[in-house]
KEKE-3310 file (N, C-alpha, C; in steps of 0.2 Angstrom, whole numbers, plus 5000, padded with zeros to 4 digits):
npx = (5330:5336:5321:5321:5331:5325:5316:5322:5330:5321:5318:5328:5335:5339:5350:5360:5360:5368:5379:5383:5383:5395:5404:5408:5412:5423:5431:5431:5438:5452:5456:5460:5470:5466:5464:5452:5445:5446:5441:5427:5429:5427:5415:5407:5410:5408:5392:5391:5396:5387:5375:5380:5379:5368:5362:5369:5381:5395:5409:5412:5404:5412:5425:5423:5424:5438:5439:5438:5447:5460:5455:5458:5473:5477:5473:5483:5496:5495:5495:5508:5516:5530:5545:5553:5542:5531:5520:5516:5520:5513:5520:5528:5528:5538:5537:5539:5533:5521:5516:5518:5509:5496:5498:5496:5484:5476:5479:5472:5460:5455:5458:5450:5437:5433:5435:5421:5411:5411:5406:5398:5384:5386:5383:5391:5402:5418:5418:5417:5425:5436:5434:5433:5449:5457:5453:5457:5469:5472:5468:5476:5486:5481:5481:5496:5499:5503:5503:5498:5486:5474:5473:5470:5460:5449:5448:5444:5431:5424:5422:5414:5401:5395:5390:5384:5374:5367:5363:5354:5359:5356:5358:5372:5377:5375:5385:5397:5400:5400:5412:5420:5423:5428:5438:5448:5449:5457:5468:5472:5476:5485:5495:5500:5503:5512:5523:5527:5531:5544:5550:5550:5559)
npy = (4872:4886:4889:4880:4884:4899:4896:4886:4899:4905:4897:4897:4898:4910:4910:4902:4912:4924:4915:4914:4928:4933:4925:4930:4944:4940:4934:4945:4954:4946:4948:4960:4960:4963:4960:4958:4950:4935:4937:4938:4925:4915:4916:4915:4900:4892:4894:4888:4874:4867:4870:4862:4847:4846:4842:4831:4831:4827:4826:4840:4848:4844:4850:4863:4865:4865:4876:4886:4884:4887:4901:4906:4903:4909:4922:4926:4923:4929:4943:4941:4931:4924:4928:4942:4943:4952:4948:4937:4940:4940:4926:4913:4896:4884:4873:4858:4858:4859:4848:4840:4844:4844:4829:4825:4828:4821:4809:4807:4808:4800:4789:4794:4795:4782:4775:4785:4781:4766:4768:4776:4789:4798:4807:4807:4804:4802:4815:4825:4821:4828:4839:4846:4839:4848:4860:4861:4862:4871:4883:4882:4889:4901:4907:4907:4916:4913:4914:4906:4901:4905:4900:4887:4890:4890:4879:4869:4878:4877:4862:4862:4869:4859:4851:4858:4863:4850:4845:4855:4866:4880:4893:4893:4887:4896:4907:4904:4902:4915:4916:4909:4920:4930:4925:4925:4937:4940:4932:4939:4953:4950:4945:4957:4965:4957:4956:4968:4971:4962:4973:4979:4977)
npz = (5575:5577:5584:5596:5602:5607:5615:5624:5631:5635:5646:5655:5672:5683:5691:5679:5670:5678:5681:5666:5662:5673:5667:5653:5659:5666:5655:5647:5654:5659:5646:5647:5658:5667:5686:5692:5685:5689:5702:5697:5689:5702:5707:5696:5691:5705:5704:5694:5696:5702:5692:5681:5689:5692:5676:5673:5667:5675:5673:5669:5681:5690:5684:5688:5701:5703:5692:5703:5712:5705:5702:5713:5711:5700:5704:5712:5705:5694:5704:5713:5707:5697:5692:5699:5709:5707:5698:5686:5668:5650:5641:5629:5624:5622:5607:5610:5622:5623:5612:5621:5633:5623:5620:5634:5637:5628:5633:5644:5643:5636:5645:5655:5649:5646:5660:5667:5655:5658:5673:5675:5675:5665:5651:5634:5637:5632:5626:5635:5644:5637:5636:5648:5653:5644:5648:5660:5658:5650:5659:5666:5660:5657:5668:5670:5662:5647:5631:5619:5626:5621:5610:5611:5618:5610:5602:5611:5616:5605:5605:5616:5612:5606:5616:5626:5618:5617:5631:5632:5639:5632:5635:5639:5629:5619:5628:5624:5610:5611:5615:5608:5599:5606:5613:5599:5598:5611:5610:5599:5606:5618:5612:5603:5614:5619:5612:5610:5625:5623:5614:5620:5631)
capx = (5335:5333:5315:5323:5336:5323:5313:5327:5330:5314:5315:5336:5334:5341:5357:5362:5360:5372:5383:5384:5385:5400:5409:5408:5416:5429:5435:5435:5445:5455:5460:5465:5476:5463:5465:5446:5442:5449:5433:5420:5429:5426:5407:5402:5410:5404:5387:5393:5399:5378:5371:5380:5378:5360:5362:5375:5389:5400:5416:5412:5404:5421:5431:5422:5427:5444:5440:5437:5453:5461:5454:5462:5480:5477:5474:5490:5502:5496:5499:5513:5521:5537:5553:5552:5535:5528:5516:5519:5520:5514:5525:5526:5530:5541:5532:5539:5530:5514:5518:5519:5503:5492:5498:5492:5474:5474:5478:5468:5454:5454:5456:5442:5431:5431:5430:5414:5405:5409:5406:5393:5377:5387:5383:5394:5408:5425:5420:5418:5432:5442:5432:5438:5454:5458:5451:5461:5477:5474:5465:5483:5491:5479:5486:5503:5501:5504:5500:5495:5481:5469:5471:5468:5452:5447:5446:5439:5426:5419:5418:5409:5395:5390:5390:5379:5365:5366:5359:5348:5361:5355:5361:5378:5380:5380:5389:5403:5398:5403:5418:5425:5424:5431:5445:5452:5451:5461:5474:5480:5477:5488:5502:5502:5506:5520:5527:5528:5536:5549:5554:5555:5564)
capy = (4873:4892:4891:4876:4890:4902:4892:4887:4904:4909:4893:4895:4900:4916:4906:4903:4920:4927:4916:4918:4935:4933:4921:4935:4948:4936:4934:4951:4957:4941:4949:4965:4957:4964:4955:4956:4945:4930:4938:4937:4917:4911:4916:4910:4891:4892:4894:4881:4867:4864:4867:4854:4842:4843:4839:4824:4834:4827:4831:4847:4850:4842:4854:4870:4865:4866:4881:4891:4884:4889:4909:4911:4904:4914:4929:4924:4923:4937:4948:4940:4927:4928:4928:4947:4941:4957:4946:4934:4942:4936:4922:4908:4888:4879:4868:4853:4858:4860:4843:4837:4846:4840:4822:4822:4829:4815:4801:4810:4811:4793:4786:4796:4793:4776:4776:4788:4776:4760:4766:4781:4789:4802:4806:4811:4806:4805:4823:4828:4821:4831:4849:4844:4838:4852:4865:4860:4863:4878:4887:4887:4891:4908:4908:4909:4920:4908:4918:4903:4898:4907:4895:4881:4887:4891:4871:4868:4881:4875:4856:4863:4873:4856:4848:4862:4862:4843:4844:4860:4873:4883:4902:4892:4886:4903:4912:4897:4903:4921:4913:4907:4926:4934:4921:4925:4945:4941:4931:4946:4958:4948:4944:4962:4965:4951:4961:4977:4969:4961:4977:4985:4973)
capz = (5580:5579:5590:5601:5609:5610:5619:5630:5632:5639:5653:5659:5679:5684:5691:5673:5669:5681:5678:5660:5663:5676:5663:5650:5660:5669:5650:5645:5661:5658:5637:5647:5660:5676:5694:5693:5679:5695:5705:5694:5690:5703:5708:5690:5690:5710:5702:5686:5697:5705:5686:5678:5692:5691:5671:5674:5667:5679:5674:5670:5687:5693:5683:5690:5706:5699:5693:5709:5715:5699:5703:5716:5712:5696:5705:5716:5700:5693:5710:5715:5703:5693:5697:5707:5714:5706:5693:5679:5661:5646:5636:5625:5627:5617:5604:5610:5628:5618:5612:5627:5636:5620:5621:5640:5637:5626:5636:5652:5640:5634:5652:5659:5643:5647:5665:5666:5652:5664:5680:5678:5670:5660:5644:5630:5641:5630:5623:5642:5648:5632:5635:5654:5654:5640:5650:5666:5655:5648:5664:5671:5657:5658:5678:5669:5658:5643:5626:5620:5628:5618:5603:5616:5620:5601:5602:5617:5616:5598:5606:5622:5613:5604:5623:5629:5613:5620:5637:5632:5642:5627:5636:5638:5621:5617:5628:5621:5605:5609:5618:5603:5595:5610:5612:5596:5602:5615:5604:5594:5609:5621:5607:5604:5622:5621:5607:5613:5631:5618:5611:5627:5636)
cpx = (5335:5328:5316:5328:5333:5319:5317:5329:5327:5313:5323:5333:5340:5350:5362:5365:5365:5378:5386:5385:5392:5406:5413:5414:5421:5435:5437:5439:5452:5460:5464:5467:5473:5463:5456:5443:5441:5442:5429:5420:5427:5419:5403:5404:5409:5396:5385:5392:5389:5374:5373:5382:5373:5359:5366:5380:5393:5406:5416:5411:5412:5425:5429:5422:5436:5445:5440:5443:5457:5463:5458:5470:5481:5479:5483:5496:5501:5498:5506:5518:5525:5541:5554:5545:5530:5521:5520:5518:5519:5521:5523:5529:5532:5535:5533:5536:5523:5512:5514:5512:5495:5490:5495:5486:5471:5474:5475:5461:5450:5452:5451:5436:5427:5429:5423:5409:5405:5407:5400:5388:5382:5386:5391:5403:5415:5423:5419:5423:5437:5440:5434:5445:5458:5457:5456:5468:5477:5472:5473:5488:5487:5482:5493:5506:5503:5498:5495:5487:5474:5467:5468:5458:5447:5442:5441:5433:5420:5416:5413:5402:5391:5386:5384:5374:5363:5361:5356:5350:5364:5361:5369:5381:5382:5384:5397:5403:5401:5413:5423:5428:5430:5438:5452:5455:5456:5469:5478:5480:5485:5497:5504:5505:5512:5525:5531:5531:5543:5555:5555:5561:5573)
cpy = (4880:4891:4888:4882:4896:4901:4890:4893:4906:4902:4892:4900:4909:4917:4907:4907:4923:4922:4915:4926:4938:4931:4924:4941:4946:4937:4939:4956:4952:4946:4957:4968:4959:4959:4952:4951:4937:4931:4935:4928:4913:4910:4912:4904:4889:4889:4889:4874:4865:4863:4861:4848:4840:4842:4834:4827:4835:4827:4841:4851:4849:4847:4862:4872:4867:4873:4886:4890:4888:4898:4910:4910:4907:4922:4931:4928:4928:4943:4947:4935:4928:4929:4934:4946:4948:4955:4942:4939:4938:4933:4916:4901:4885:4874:4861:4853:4858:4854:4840:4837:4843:4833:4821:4824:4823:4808:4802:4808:4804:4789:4787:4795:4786:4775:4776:4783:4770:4761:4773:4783:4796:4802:4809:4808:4807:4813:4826:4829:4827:4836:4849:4844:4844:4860:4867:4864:4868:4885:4887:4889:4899:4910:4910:4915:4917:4910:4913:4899:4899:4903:4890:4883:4889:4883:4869:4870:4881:4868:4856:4864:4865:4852:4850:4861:4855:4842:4850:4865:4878:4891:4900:4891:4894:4908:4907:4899:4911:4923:4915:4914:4928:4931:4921:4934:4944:4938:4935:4952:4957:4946:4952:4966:4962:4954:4966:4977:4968:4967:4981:4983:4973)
cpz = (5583:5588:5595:5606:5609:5616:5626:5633:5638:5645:5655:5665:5677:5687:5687:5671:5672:5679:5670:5658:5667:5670:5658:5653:5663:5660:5647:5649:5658:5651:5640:5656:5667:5680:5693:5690:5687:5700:5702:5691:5694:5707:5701:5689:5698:5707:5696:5689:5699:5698:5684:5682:5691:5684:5669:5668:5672:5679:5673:5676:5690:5691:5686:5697:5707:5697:5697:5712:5711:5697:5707:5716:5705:5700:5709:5712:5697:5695:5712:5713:5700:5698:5702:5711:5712:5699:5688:5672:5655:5643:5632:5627:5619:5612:5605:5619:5625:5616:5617:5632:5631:5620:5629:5641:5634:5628:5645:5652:5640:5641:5656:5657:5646:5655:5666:5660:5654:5668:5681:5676:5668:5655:5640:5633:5637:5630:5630:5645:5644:5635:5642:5656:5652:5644:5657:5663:5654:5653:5668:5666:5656:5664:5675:5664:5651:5635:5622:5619:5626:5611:5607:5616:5615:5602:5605:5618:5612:5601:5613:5620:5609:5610:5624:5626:5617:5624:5638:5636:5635:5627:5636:5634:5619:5619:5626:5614:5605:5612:5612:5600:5602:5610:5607:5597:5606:5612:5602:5601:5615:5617:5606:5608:5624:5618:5608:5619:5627:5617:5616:5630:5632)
residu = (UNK:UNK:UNK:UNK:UNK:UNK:UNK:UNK:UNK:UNK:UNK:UNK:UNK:UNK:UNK:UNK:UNK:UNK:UNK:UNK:UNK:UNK:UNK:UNK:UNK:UNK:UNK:UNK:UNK:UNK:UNK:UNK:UNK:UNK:UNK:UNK:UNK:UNK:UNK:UNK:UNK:UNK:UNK:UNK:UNK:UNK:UNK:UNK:UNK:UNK:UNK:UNK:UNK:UNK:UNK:UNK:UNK:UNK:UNK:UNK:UNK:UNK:UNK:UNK:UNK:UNK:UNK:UNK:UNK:UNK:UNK:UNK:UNK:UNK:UNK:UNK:UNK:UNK:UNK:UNK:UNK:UNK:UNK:UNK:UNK:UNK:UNK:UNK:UNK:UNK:UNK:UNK:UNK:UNK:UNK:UNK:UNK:UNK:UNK:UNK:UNK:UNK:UNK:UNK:UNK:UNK:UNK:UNK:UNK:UNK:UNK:UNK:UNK:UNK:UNK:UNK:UNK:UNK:UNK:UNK:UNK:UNK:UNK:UNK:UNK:UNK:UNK:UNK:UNK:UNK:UNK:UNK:UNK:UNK:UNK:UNK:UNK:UNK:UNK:UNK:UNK:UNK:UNK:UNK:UNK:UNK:UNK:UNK:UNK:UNK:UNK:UNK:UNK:UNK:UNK:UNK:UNK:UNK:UNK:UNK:UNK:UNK:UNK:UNK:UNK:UNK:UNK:UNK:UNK:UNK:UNK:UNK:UNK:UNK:UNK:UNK:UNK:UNK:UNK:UNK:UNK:UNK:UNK:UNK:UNK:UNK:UNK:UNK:UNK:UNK:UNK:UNK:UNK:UNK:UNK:UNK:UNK:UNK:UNK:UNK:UNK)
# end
């Protein structure tokens, strides 16, 4: 497996590479609440939505169109959301919302699993429809600031890198792979940050 992802490696385009490289800093702007992270979003799932079309990861491609929409009403809510129009602020979601947003990944996921293995040449498709559907949901709960959203893409981001080893987006598995680490960084950084709002407020 090792020599399989270096070999992968040594033949991913230059494409790829960027955005992998984008995806990276969008996240680490993202953990420390930059406008810019919303740039560098939506040049790398621009770049996302053409690879995995050419690898029949069509909901994925599908979702990274999603994402660039995503960037810019991100950036929006962040500059100008919230009740003074001056940004959203981190917060939490009731557990019976959470409930609620889990049980319709679930039945988005189911519906589109089957679809896409009637009617298309997708591979993998339930797990696509999940790491899709799932991704849609928690991509606006980054947009809203929704503390959150970090456990979400703990999940997400483990069932995506087996996707990626799948279809040989080796450089993608692993930036998925550093995903999951960084994700959990941004967890306690942003909790810390919700906290510290708290005791001001």
């Amino acid at each position: 497996m090792i020599s399989e992802v270096f070999e992968g490696l040594k033949a991913m385009s230059s494409w790829e590479a960027i955005a992998v490289v984008l995806a990276i800093a969008y996240l680490l702007l993202a953990m420390k609440e930059s406008l810019w992270c919303w740039y560098c979003a939506f040049v790398s799932t621009a770049i996302y939505t053409l690879i995995f079309w050419d690898v029949s990861l069509l909901m994925e491609s599908g979702l990274n169109v999603f994402y660039m929409v995503m960037a810019v009403y991100g950036w929006w809510q962040w500059q100008r959301g919230g009740r003074s129009h001056h940004g959203v602020r981190i917060h939490r979601l009731s557990a019976k919302t959470h409930l609620k947003l889990i049980g319709l990944v679930v039945v988005l996921s189911l519906a589109s699993g089957y679809l896409l293995s009637e009617n298309t040449r997708a591979v993998w498709p339930y797990v696509d429809a999940f790491t899709t559907w799932g991704s849609v949901v928690t991509t606006w709960m980054v947009a809203r600031k929704v503390l959150e959203n970090w456990l979400y893409w703990i999940v997400i981001d483990s069932v995506s890198i087996f996707l990626y080893l799948d279809r040989g987006l080796y450089l993608t598995a692993l930036l998925f792979l550093a995903y999951v680490i960084i994700v959990i960084i941004g967890f306690f950084s942003w909790k810390t940050e919700w906290q510290r709002s708290l005791n001001a407020g």
